[in-house]
KOLMI-520539 format. One line per 5 residues: number of its first residue (from 0); their letters; for each residue x, z, y of N, C-alpha, C. Coordinates in steps of 0.02 Angstrom, whole numbers. Each point is the difference from the previous one (the first is absolute). Example, Ala and Ser with C-alpha at 12.3 -4.5 7.8 and 13.67 -1.06 7.14 Angstrom:
0) as) 660/390/-284/-45/0/59/45/0/60 ~ -18/-36/53/42/3/59/-39/37/55 .
END
This chain:
0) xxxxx) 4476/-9493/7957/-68/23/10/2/71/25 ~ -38/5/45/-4/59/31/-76/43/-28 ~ 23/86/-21/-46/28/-34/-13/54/53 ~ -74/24/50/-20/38/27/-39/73/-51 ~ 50/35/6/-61/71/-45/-52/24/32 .
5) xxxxx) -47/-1/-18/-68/15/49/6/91/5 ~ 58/22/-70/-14/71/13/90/40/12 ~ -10/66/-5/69/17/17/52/1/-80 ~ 60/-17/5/27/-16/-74/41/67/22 ~ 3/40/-68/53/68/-16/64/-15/-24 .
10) xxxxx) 54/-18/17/52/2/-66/4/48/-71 ~ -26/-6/-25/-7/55/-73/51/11/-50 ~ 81/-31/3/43/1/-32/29/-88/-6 ~ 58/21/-44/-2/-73/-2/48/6/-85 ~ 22/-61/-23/36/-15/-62/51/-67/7 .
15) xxxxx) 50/-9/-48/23/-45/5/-4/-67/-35 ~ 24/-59/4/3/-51/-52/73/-41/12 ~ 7/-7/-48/88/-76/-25/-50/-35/-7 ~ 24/-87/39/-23/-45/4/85/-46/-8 ~ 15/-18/-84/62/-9/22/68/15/3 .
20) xxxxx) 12/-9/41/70/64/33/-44/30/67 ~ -49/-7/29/-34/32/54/-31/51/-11 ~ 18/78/48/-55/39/-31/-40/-14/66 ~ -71/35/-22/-39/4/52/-54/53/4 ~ -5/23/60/-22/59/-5/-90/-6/25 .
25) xxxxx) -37/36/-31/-75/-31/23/-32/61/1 ~ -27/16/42/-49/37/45/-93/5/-4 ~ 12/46/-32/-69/29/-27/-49/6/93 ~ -33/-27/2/-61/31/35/-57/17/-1 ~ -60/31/19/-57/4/-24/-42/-68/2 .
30) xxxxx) -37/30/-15/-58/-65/-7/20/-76/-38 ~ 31/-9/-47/30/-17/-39/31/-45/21 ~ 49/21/70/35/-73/9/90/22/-18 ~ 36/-46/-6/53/8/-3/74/-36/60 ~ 41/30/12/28/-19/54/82/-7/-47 .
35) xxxxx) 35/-59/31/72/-19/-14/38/40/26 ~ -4/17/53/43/43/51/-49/35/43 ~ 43/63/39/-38/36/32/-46/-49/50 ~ -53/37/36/-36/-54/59/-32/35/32 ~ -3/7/76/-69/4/11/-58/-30/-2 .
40) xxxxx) -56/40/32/-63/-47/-19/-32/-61/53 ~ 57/5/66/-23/-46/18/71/-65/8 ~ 52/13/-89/17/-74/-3/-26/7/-81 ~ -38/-23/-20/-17/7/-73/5/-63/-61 ~ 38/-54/48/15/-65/-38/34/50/-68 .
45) xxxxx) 13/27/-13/44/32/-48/-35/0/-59 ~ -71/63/23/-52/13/-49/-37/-44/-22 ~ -9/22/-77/-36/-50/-23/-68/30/-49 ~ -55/-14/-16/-68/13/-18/22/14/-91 ~ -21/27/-43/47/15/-62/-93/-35/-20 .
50) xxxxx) 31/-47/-34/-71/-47/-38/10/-14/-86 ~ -18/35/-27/5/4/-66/-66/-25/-28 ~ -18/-40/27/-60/-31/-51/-6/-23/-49 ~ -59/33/-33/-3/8/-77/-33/-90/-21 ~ 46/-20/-54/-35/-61/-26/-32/9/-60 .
55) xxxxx) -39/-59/-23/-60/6/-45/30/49/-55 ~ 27/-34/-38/44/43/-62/2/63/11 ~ 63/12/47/5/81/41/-59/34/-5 ~ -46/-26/31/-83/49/-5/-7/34/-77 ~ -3/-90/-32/-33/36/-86/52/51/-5 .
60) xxxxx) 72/-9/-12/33/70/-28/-9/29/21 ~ -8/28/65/-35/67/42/-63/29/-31 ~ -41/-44/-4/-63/22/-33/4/11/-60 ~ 45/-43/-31/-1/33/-83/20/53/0 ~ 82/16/25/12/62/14/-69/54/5 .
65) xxxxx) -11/-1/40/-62/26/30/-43/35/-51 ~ -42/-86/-3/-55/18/-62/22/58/-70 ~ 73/-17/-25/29/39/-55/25/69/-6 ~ 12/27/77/-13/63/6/51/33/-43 ~ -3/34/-22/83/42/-47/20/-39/-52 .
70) xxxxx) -38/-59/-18/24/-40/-46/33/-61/13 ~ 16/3/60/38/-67/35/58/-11/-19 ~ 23/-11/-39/74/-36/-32/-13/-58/-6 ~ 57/-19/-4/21/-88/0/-52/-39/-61 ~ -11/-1/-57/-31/-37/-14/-78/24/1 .
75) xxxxx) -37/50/15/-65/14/18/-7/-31/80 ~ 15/-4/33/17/-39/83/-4/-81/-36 ~ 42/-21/-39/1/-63/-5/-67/-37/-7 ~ -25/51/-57/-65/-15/-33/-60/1/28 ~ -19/56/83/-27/11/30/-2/-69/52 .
80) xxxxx) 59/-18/29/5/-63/25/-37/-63/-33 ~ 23/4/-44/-40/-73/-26/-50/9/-5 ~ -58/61/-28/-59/10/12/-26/-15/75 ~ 20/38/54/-15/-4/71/14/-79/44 ~ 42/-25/-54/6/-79/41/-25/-55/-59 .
85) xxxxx) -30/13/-47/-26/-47/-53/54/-59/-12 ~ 66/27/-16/45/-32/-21/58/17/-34 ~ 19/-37/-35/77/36/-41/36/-20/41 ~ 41/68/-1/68/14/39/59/45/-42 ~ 64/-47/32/51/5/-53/24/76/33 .
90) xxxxx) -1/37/-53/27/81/19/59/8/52 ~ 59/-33/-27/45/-16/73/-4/-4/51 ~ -42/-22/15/-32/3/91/-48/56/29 ~ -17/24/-77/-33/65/36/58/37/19 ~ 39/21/-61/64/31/6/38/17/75 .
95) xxxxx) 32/-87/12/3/-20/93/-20/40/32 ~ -74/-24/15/-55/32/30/-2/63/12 ~ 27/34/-50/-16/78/17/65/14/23 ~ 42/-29/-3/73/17/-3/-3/-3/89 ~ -24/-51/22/-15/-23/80/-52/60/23 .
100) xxxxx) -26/8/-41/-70/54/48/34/31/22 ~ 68/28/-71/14/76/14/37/-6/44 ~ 69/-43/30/29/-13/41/-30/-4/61 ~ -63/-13/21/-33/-3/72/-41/86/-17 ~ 14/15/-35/-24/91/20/-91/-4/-31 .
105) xxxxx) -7/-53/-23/-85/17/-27/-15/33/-59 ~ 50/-10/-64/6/19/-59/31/57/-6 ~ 2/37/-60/58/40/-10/-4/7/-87 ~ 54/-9/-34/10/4/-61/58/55/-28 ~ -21/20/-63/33/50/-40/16/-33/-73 .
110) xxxxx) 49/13/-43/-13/15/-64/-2/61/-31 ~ -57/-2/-70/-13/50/-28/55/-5/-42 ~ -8/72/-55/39/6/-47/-18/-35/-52 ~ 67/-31/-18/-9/-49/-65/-34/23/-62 ~ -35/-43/-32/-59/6/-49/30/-26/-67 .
115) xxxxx) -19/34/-69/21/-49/-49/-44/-61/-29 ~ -60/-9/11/-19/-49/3/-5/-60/31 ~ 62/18/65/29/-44/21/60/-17/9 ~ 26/12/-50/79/3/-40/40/41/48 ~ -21/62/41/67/33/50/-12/-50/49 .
120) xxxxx) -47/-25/22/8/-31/75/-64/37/57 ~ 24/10/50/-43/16/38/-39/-46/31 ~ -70/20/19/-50/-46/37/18/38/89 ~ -7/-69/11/15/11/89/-78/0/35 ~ -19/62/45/-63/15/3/-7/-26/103 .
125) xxxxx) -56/-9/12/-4/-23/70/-44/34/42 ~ 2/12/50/-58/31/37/3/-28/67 ~ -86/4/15/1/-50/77/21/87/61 ~ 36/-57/30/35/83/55/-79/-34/81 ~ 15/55/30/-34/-7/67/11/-55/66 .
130) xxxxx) 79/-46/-25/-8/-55/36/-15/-52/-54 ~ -15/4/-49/-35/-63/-42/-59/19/35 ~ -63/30/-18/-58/4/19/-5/-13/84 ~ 40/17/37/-3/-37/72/2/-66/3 ~ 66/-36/-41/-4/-83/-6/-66/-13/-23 .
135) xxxxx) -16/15/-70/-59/-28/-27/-51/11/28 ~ -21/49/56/-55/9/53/19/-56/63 ~ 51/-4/20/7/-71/51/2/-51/-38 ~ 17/-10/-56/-42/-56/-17/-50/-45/-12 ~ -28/81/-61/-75/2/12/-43/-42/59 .
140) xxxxx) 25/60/72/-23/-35/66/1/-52/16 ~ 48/-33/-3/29/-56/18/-41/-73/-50 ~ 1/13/-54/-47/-38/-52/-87/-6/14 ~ -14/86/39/-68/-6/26/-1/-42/66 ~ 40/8/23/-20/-22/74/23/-86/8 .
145) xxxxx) 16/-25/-65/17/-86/-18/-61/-18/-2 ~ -40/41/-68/-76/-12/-35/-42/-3/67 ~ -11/70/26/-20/-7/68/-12/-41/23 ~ 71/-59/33/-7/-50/43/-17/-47/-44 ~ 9/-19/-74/-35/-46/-36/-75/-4/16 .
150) xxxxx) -28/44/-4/-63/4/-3/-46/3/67 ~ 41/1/41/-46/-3/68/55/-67/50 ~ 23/-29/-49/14/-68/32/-57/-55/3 ~ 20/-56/69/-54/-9/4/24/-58/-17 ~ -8/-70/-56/67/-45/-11/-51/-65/5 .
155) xxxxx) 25/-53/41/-31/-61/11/-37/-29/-79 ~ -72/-19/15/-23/-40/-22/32/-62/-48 ~ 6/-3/-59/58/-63/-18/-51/-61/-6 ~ 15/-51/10/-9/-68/-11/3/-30/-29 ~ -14/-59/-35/23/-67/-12/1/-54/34 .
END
């Protein structure tokens, strides 16, 4: 598949990855695309569109995050979730969940200093960073502009 950039792409650095025994080297550009190898822009089979779309779940922890504000640790997030999706959910997957946010750059977590009312263990604390609130705003969008076409569809007459 061939990808046309409608705008001009910057090389902005790049990083590496092991795939393997393969390393491979990958190429930061602007506008959030990413390239395998160097390229210009007019062979761009290379580049590819960086699509991190947020799924249902993903949202609530974002928002719980969110909603909880300096109190966002792992089990206040959990609890916030099941409120925001009117369902029990097994803490483990929030856990995941945040563990994934933080890996795609939306989250960011700390631990505090250990407490004795919680036998010497620290609570691990979360905060939504500035590309969470970008996902969860294209999503947002993206969820409006479904409803949107729900509602101004024009859908055949049904029968018997």
């Amino acid at each position: 598949m061939r990808i046309t950039p409608t705008r001009n792409l910057i090389f902005t650095g790049h990083f590496n990855i092991t795939l393997g025994e393969e390393k491979i080297r990958i190429y930061k550009l602007s506008k959030n695309y990413v390239a395998k190898q160097p390229c210009l822009l007019d062979n761009v089979e290379t580049i590819m569109k960086k699509t991190d779309a947020l799924g249902q779940f993903e949202q609530l922890v974002l928002t719980a995050v969110l909603l909880c504000g300096e109190k966002a640790y792992g089990m206040a997030v959990h609890e916030k979730v099941e409120e925001l999706g009117e369902r029990r959910v097994k803490l483990p997957s929030v856990y995941v969940t945040l563990d994934r946010l933080e890996e795609k750059g939306y989250v960011k977590s700390w631990l505090a200093d250990p407490t004795p009312e919680r036998g010497g263990r620290r609570k691990r604390y979360f905060r939504l960073l500035a590309a969470g609130e970008r996902a969860m705003a294209e999503s947002g969008a993206t969820a409006q502009r479904i409803l949107d076409s729900w509602r101004t569809a024009k859908w055949p007459s049904r029968t018997k």
